[in-house]
N, C-alpha and C positions, 0 to 999 in steps of 0.2 A: 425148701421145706425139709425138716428134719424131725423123724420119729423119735419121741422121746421115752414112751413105754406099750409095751403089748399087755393084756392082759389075757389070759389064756384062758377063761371060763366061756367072756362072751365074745372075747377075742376082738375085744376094740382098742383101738390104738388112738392114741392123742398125737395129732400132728401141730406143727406148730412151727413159727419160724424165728429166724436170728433177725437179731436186733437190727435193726437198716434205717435206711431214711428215705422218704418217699419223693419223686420231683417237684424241683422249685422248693417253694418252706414247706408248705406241712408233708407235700411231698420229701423235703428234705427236712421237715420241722417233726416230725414224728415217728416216733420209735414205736411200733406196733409188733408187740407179741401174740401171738395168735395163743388161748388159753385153750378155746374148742372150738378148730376149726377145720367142720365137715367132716364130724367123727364119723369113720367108713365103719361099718359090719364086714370084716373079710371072712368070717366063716358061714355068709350067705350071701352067695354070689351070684341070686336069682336076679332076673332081669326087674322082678317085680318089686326088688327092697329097695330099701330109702333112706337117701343120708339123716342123719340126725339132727334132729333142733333142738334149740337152748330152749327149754319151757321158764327157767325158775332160775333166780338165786338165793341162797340163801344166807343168811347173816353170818354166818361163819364162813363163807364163801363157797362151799359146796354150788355143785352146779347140777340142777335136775335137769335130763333132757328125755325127749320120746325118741322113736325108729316106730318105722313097720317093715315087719318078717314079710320071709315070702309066701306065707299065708296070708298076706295082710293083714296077720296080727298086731298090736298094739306095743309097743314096748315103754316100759319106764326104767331109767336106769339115773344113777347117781354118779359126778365126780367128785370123790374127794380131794380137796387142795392141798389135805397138808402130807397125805398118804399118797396123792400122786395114783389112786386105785380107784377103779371103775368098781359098782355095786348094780345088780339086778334087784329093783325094787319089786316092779309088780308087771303084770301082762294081763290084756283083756283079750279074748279069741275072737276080735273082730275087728273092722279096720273103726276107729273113732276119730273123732277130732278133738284134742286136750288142749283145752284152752288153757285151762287154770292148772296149776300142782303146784303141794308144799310137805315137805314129811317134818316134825317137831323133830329137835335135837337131840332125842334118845334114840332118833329112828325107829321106833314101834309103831306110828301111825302115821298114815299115809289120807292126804285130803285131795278129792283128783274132783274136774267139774269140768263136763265135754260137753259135748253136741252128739245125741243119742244116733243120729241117722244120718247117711251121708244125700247129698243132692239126688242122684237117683232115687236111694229110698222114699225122700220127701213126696215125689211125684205122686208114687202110690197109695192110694189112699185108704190104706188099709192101715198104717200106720197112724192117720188125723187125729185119734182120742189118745195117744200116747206124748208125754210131756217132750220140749224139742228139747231140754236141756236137762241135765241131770249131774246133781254134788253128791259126792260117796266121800264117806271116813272107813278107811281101811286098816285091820290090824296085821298089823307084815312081820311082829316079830314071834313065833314065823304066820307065814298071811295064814288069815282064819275066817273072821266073822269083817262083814260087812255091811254097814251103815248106810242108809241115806239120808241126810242131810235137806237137800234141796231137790223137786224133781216140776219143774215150773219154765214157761215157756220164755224166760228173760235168763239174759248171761248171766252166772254167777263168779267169780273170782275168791278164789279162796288164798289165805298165807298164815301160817303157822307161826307163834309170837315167838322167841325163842328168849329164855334166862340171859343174865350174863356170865361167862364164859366160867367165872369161879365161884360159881355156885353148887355144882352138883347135878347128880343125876334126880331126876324131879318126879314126884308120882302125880301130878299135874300138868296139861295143857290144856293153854288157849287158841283159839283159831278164830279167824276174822274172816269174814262174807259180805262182800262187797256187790251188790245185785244192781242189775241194770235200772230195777226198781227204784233207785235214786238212796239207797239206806245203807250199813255198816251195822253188822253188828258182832257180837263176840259172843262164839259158845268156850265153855270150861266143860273140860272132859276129866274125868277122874280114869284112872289105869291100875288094876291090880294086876299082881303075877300067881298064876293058877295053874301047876302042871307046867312047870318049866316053858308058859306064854303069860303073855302079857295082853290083859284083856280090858273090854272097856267097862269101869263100875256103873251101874245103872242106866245101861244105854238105852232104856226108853225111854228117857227124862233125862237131856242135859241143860244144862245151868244156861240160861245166855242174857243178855246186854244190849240193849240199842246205844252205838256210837254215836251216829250220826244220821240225821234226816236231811231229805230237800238237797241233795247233793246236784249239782251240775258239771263239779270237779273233785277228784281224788288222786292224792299221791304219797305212796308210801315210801318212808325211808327204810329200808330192812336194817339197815347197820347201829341205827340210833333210837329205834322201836319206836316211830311216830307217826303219827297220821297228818297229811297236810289236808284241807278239803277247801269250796269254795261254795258256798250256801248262801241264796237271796237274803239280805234283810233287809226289809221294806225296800228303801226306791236305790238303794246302795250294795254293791257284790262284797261279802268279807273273807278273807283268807284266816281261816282257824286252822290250830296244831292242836291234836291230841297227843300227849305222851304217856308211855304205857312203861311202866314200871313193874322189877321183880315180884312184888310181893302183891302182884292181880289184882294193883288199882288202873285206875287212870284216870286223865284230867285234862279237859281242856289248859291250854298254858298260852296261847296266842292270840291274838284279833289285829287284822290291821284292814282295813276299809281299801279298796282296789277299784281305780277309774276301768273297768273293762268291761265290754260290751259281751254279752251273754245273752241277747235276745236269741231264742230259735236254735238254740243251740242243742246237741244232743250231750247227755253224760260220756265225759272223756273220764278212762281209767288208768293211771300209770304207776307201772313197777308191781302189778297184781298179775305178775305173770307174763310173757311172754308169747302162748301160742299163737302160731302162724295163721292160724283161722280166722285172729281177727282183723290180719290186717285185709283179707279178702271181705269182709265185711262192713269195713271201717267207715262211718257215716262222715260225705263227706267237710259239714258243720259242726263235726265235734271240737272242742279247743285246744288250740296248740298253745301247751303251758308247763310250765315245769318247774319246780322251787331246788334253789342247791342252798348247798351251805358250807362254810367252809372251814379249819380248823380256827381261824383269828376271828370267829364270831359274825362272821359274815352271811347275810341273810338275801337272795335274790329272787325276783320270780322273773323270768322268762317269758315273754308273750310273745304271737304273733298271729296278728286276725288274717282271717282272709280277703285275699287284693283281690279286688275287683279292675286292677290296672295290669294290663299285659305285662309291661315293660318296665313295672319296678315293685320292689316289696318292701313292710315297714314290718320292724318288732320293737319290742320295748324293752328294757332291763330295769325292773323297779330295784333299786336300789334300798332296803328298806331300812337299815342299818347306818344309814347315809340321809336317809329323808326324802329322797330324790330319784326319781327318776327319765330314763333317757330313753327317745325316741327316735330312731334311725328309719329314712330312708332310704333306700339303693336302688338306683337306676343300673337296671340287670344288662350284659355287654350283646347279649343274646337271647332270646325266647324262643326254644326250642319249643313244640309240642308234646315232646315226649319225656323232655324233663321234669323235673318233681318242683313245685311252687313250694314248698313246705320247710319252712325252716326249721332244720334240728339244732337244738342246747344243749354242747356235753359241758360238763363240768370237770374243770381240771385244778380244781382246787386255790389256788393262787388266781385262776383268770377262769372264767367265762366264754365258751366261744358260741358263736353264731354262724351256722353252716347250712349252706344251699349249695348241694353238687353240681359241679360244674360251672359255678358265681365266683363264689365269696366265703373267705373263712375270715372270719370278726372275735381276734382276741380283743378281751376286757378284761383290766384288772378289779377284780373284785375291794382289795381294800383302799383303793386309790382311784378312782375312776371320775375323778372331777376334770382333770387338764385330758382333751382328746387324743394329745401326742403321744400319749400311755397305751393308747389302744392300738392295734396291730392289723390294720385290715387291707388282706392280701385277696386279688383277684384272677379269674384266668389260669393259667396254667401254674401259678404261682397256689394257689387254692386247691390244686386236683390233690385226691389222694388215691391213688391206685387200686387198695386193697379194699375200697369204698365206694364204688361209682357212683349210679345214676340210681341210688335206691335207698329205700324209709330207714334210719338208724334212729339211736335212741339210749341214753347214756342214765343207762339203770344205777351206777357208782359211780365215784370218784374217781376219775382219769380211766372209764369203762363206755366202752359202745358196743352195741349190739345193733347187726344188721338184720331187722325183724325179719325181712322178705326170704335171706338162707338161714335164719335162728342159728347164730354164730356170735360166738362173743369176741369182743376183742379188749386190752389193754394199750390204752393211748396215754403218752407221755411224749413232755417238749423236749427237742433235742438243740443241746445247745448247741454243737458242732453244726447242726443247719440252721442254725441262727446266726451264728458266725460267719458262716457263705453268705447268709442272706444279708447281714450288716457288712460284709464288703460291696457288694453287686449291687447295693439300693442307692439312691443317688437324693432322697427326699430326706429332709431334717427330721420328720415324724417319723417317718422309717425306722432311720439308725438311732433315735433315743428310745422306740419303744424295744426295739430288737436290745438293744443296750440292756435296759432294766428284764427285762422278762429273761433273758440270760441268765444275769446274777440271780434274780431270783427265783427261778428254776432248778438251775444248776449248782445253785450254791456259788458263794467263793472260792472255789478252788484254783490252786496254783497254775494250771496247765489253761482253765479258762481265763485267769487274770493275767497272765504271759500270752494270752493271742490277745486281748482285748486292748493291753496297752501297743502292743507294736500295730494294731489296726488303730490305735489316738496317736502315735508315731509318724503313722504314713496320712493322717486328713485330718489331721490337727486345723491346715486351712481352711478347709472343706464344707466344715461344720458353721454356720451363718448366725443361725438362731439357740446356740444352745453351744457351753462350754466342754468338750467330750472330757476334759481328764476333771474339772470341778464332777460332772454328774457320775463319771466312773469312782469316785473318789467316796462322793456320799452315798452312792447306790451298793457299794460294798459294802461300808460301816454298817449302813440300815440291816442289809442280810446277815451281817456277822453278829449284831448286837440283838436286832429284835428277838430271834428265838428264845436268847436270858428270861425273859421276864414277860408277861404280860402286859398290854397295855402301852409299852418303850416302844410300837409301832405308830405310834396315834403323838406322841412325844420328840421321836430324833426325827431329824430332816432326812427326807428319800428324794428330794431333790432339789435343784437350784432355781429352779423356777415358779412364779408367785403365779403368773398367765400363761395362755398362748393363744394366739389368736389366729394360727393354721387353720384349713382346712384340708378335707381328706374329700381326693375328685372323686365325684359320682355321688358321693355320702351328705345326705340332709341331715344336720343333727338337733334334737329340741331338748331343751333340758327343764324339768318342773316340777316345783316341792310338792311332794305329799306328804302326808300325815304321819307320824311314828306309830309303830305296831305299839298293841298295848300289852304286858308281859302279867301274864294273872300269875308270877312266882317268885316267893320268896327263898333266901338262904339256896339260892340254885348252884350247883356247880360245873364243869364241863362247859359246853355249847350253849348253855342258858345264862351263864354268866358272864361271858364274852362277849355273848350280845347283850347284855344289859348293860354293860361299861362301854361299848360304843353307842347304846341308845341315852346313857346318861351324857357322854360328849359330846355329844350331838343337843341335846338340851341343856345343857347349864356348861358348856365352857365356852371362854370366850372364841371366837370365830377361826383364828390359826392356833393352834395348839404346836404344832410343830416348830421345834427351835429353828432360829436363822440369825445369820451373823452378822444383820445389819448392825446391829445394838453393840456387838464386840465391835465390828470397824471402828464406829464412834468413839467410845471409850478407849479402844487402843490409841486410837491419834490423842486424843486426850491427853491422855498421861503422858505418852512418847514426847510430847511438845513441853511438858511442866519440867522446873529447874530441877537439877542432879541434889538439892539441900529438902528439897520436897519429897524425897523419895523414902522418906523414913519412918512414913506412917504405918502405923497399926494394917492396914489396910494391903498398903504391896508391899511389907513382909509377907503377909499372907498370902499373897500370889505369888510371888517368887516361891514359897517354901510349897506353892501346888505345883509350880514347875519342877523345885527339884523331885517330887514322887513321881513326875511323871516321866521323867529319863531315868530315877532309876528301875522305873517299870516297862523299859524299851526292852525288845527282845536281845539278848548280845549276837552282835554282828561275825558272824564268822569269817577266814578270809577271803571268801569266793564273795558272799556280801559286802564285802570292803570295795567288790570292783570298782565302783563309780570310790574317787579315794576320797572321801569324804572326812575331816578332820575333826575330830572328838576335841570341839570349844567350845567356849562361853559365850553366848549371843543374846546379851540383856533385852533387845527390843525382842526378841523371838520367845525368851523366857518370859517375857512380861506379857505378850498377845498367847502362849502356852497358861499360862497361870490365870488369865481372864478365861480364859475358853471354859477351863475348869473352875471356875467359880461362876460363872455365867448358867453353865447348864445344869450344875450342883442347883443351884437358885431352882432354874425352871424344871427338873425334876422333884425336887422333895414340894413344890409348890402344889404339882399335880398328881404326886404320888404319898400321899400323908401316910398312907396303911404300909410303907413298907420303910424299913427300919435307915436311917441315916447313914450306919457303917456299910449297907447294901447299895447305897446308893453312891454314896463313895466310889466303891471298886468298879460300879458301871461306869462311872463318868473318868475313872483313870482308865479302864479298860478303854473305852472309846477313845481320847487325847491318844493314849498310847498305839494302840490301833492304827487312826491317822497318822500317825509317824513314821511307822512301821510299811504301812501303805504306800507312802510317798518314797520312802527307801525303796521299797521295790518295784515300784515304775521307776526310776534313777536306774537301778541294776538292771532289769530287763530293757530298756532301753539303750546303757550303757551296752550289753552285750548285743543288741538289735542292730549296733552300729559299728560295732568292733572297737571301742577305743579303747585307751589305757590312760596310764598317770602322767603320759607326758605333756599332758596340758597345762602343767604350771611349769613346761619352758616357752619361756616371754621370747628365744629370739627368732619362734617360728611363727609362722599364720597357722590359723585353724581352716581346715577343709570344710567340705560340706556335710561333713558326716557332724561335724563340731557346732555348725553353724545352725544342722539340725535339732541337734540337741540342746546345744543355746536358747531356743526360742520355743521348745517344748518347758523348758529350766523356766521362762521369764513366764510362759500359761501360766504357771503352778503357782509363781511366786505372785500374782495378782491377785489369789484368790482369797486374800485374808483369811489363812489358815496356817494354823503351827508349821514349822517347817524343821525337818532335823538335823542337829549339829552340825555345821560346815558345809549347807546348803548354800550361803552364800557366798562361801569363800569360793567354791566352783563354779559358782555361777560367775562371780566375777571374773574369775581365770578365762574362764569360757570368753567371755565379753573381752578380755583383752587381747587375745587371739585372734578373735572371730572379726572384731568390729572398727571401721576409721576412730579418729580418735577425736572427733565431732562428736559422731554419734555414739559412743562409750560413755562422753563428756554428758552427754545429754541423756542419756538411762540414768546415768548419777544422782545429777541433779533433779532427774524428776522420781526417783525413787525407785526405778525401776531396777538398778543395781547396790547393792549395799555392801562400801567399806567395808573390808573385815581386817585386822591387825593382820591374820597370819597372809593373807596374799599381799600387804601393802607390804611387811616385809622382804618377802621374795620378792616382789617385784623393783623392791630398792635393794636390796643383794645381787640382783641377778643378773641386771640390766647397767648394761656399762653408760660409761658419758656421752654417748653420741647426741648430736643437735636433736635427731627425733626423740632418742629416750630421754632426754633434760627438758624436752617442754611436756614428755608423757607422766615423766615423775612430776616436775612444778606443778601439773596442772591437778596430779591427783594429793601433793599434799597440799593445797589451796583451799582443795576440798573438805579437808578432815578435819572430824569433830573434836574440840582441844583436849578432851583426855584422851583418844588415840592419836593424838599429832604428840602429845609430850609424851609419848611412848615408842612412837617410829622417828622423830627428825633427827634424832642424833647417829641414825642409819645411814644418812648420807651426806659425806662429805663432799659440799661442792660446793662454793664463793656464792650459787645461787641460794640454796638453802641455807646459807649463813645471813645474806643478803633479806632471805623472806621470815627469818628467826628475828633478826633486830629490827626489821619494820614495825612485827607483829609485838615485839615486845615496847617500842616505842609508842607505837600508838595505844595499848593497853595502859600503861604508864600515864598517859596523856589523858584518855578518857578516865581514871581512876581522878586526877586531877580536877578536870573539868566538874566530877563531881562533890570536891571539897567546897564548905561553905567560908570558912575562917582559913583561907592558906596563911601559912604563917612566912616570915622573911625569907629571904634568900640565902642560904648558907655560902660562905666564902670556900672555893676549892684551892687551897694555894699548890696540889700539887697537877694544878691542871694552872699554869702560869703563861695563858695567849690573853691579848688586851684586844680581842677582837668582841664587840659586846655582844655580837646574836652568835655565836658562842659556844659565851658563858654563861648566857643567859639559859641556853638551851640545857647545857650539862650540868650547873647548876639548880634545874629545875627536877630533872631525872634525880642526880643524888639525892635530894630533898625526899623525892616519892620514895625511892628508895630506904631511909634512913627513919621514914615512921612505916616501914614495913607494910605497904602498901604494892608489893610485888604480883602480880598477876599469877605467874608461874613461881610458885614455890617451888615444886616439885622440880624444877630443874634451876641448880644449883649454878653450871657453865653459863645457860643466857642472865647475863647483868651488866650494867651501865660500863664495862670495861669491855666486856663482847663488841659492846655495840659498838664502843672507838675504833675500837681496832677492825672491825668490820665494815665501818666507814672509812675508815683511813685506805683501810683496802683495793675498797670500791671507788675510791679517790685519787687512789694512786694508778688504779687500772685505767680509767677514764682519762689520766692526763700523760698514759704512757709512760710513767716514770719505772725504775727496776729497782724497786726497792722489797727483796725478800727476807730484811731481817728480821726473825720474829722476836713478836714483845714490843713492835715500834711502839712508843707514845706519840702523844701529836704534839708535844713540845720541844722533843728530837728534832722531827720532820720538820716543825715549824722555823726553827733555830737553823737547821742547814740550807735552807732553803731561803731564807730570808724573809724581807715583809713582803715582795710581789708573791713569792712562792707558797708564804703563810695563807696571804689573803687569798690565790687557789682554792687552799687546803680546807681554810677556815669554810667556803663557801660550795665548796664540794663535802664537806663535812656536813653541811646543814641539808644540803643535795642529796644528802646519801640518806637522812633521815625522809627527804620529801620524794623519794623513788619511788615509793609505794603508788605513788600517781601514776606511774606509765605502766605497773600489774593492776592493782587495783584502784581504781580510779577512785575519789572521796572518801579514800579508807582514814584517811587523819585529821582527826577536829581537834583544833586549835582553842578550842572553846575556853573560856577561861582563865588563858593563859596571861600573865602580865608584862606590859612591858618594861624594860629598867629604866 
């Protein structure tokens, strides 16, 4: 605990603590700073004073609290939060119980509503004609004249409405009264300044208002100046919002119809206050309920009735903003007697939790709360939270608990660093995807969180059964980097990979069932009324997933990837290619610590082509659903995200690469890859399944990787099945690099076998070797052949007189070639070297190797060979000649059709 200021008048000190984590998750999942707790009185150090309670807050976050002196006098005192300064409001000379207090924003009146007599008095009955409760308007600046308001034998609750913040100082206020009576109403107080005070105009006649009647529930937001209530109508309970506006209107603005039982219940009142009186009081059938709300338009109510079942408890989360709501039960691990049944709802803005001490903490996410793997529900010692026992809390704010029982407030926030403990040590698939998402989006994407999160997809990459870790780390980032841009891009980009789940969570019953959408009485709204009106309109008129997925790109990638290289010239993928090039040159540049993983700046058409859908795909399904925002806006979202993804996937590569120590020596072929290589190998082939862009020279390492790492079966077999992709700059090296030995001459044949013909006539002239001569003039004879086979009118047979053998299958053969040849029917243009004289002499070759002869003169012709050798030798020649052309049968088995062909 550490003192952060004294104030020397009344000499209270704010204590307070560093930032920690509590054990297990929330234990370790929550960072609690103590704002007021257990503000001591050191300059009365009688036995009879009293620590201080939180009574109030107020909208600018001031904190009103009571003490009693060692007189047991009454004290009211003020913290300011932005001045960090303790204020003496008012003192009554007697010991009271302050249920209610609120002072308006100028500070000049003070609204205070106790309990006139304490328990002993009550006895006496001398006090019976005297009213038990009693509302005072106090003027403090400085204190003078005092008001009563209320003096009736039911609680009153008083709160002070407060301007917003840039308006000025005001010669009006309003105050709200909330009576056990079941009513709300609003007085207007008029304030003149008289004699250097500020007094109140016509204070025996003030202005007032009835809010609301028939109450059974109230709940006030102080921050957004609104009243939530719940009033019978006819055979149905409705949940209505008053919102109260600068200029001293106000207006119902809400209705939504609520399946909740309310028989016998007494008036529950929340956030009208804080004193500890009531919770000595508190009937035990009043309604556990509580409405949040969140900055993306988000609207919840909270319930939870009372269990008439020892040994488990149910609440509800209506979901109203969604249509739906969810109904949990939980089978409790213990029934202690002394423990508290009562489930408390704080609101953490992003998520929802549901807290029974010493059970169960039940994160929910509030804008996603359909798939249950999203919800977080941790039990047992995993659930405790230290600075929280076994007692009534209650979450007056936004990431705010107050412990009613010592009237303490506190600041509650998720801590990703014990979410990060908790996604190593969990061993359940719902677990680590909800620990995953609440992470990122809690914590944001930051560098330090995104560098633990992928060397934890690093080390249980296996691990993970039902659910991809580096696809959901991938879109769980974009969603948090992009949604804050824009309104609404939450309900649009994908936040996950997954369409179901069909988990369950042990112990947890869960029901799920539509309700009815609230009904919004406002027009031209802005703020929190208009964000939820665009998720009440999603919700009714758009079609069922709004959110993109990249089945639709798989599809059409393969698509197009499969159509001929002369089809590529449409109006169409010019225009995807030309959204690829904005989108690299909208990559961040690489520095060279980011260069680690060595990633080669090339051209990868099928990556540019599934880059260039991506961005015209979600271009489409944004302007589809965002018509009111301008096209050049939408644009830069949908580069910003492609680019993003890029950018992403560079930096799980680099922090991996460094997770594992390696370097660039991976494109030398005449080592093996370790396991550090092998690791990353099969992290590399996750990512590349994911149909998603991937950045320059991804798959040149990837392949390097694969050729290190892998037998040369299984190399062969990621090839083919797509799992590795050719890249020019590795097949280079890799035929540069790698000498003749028997293993690397069938690693090389086997990978240019493989290659697609405009990168085979850009690498085979790389390597010289009898076999790659050998698998050039196969490929070129059989091209030649099928070209043929598809002529309708062949025309005669041209005489070769300078090819002079009298062997007929031949000349038949090479006469047929020149022919193809001679109306410019060449397969490979582009390579100038393979033609009908390659192929003799390549035959002749392979001819003369097969019958051991030593013939190395180059330029043989085969009418040389044929002439020294004679007719036995010719007819060899001639037939190892034809041999040489049909070898292709013992590589390729039925690679030459014949079809067509004539005989002479």
């Amino acid at each position: 605990m550490e003192l952060l200021s004294v104030v020397e008048k009344l000499s209270i000190m704010e204590a307070s603590c560093e930032t920690f984590a509590l054990d297990k998750f929330f234990k370790l999942l929550t960072q609690i700073i103590i704002l007021c707790l257990l503000i001591c009185i050191i300059s009365d150090t009688s036995e009879n004073s009293s620590a201080l309670y939180v009574v109030n807050v107020e909208r600018n976050g001031n904190i009103i609290y009571t003490w009693k002196g060692s007189q047991r006098n009454t004290y009211i005192g003020l913290y300011d939060r932005q001045t960090k300064q303790n204020e003496h409001l008012y003192m009554f000379e007697r010991d009271l119980h302050i249920i209610s207090c609120s002072v308006n924003s100028e500070r000049t009146l003070l609204a205070v509503s106790f309990r006139q007599y304490t328990e002993e008095e009550r006895v006496s009955r001398l006090l019976q004609s005297v009213s038990k409760y009693l509302t005072l308007l106090i003027e403090i600046h400085p204190i003078n004249n005092v008001r009563v308001l209320k003096a009736v034998d039911s609680c009153v609750r008083v709160q002070f409405l407060y301007p917003d913040e840039d308006r000025g100082t005001s010669t009006e206020s309003r105050l709200l009264l909330a009576s056990e009576d079941k009513y709300i109403e609003q007085f207007n107080i008029h304030v003149v300044e008289e004699d250097h005070k500020v007094v109140i105009r016509n204070s025996g006649q003030l202005a007032r208002a009835r809010v609301a009647d028939d109450l059974i529930w109230a709940q006030w937001d102080m921050v957004e100046q609104r009243l939530f209530y719940i009033a019978p109508k006819e055979s149905r309970n409705t949940l209505k919002c008053v919102q109260f506006y600068p200029d001293e209107n106000f207006n119902s603005i809400l209705e939504s119809h609520l399946d909740i039982s309310v028989h016998d219940m007494e008036l529950k009142l929340v956030n009208f206050g804080y004193g500890y009186c009531q919770d000595q009081e508190v009937v035990p059938k009043s309604l556990n309920l509580q409405v949040f709300t969140s900055n993306a338009g988000g609207l919840c109510v909270c319930c939870s009735p009372v269990s008439d079942t020892p040994d488990e408890i149910t609440y509800s989360i209506y979901f109203l903003h969604k249509g739906y709501n969810k109904t949990f039960t939980v089978s409790l691990e213990r029934a202690e007697t002394h423990q508290l049944k009562e489930v408390a709802f704080l609101n953490l803005d992003y998520y929802v939790a549901a807290y029974l001490p010493g059970q169960f903490l039940h994160l929910l996410n509030i804008q996603h709360p359909d798939l249950l793997c999203y919800s977080l529900f941790l039990t047992g010692e995993d659930a405790r939270i230290d600075l929280l026992p076994n007692c009534s809390i209650q979450s007056p704010l936004v990431s705010t608990v107050l412990d009613r029982g010592a009237g303490s407030l506190y600041a509650v926030s998720i801590s990703s660093g014990a979410l990060l403990r908790f996604l190593r040590s969990s061993r359940r698939d719902s677990e680590r995807l909800a620990a995953l998402h609440c992470a990122l989006l809690c914590a944001g994407s930051t560098a330090d969180l995104e560098r633990q999160i992928i060397w934890w997809i690093s080390e249980n990459l296996s691990t993970c059964h039902s659910f991809d870790p580096i696809q959901e780390f991938i879109i769980a980032s974009l969603y948090c980097r992009m949604c804050p841009e824009m309104c609404n891009l939450d309900k649009l980009l994908p936040y996950t990979s997954l369409l179901d789940w069909t988990g369950v969570i042990p112990g947890v019953t869960c029901t799920t069932d539509i309700i009815s959408l609230p009904i919004l009485e406002v027009q031209n709204s802005k703020g929190f009324w208009d964000k939820l009106n665009l998720n009440l309109e999603s919700v009714k008129y758009a079609e069922p997933h709004l959110h993109y997925h990249n089945n639709v790109l798989r599809r059409e990638w393969l698509n197009l990837s499969e159509e001929k290289e002369e089809r590529r010239t449409t109006a169409y993928l010019r225009n995807i290619f030309e959204n690829a090039k904005k989108v690299l040159s909208h990559l961040d540049a690489w520095d060279c610590e980011e260069r680690l993983p060595p990633l080669f700046q090339e051209e990868d058409s099928q990556q540019q082509l599934l880059m260039g859908l991506m961005v015209a795909q979600l271009k489409d399904h944004l302007m589809r659903h965002l018509q009111y925002v301008g096209k050049k806006k939408i644009d830069q979202i949908v580069l910003d995200y492609v680019a993003n993804l890029l950018n992403l996937i560079h930096r799980m590569l680099k922090e991996v690469w460094k997770r594992y120590q390696l370097h660039a020596c991976i494109f030398c072929f005449d080592q093996r890859g370790g396991a550090a290589e092998v690791a990353v190998f099969h992290i590399m082939s996750a990512a590349n399944g994911l149909c998603l862009p991937l950045p320059p020279g991804f798959h040149t390492l990837h392949l390097g990787l694969g050729v290190r790492c892998l037998p040369l079966h299984t190399l062969l077999h990621y090839i083919d099945n797509g799992v590795l992709q050719l890249t020019e700059t590795c097949v280079r090296k890799l035929l540069e690099d790698l000498d003749n030995t028997e293993k690397n001459e069938r690693l090389k044949l086997s990978i240019i076998t493989r290659l697609p013909e405009a990168l085979g006539q850009k690498v085979h002239q790389l390597w010289n070797h009898p076999i790659n001569a050998n698998f050039l003039a196969r490929k070129y004879v059989k091209l030649l052949l099928e070209k043929l086979g598809k002529r309708q009118h062949p025309g005669p047979v041209p005489e070769r007189p300078s090819v002079p053998v009298e062997f007929l299958p031949l000349n038949y053969l090479t006469n047929t070639l020149a022919e193809i040849e001679n109306q410019g029917l060449q397969p490979c243009e582009k390579q100038d070297r393979v033609n009908l004289r390659f192929v003799e002499e390549t035959a002749l070759r392979h001819t003369v190797m097969l019958l051991g002869l030593n013939l190395k003169a180059p330029g043989l012709r085969l009418a040389v060979v044929t002439a020294s050798l004679g007719f036995r030798g010719a007819l060899q020649i001639s037939m190892g000649f034809t041999t040489g052309f049909l070898m292709c049968r013992m590589l390729e088995p039925g690679s030459l059709g014949l079809k067509g062909a004539r005989a002479p």
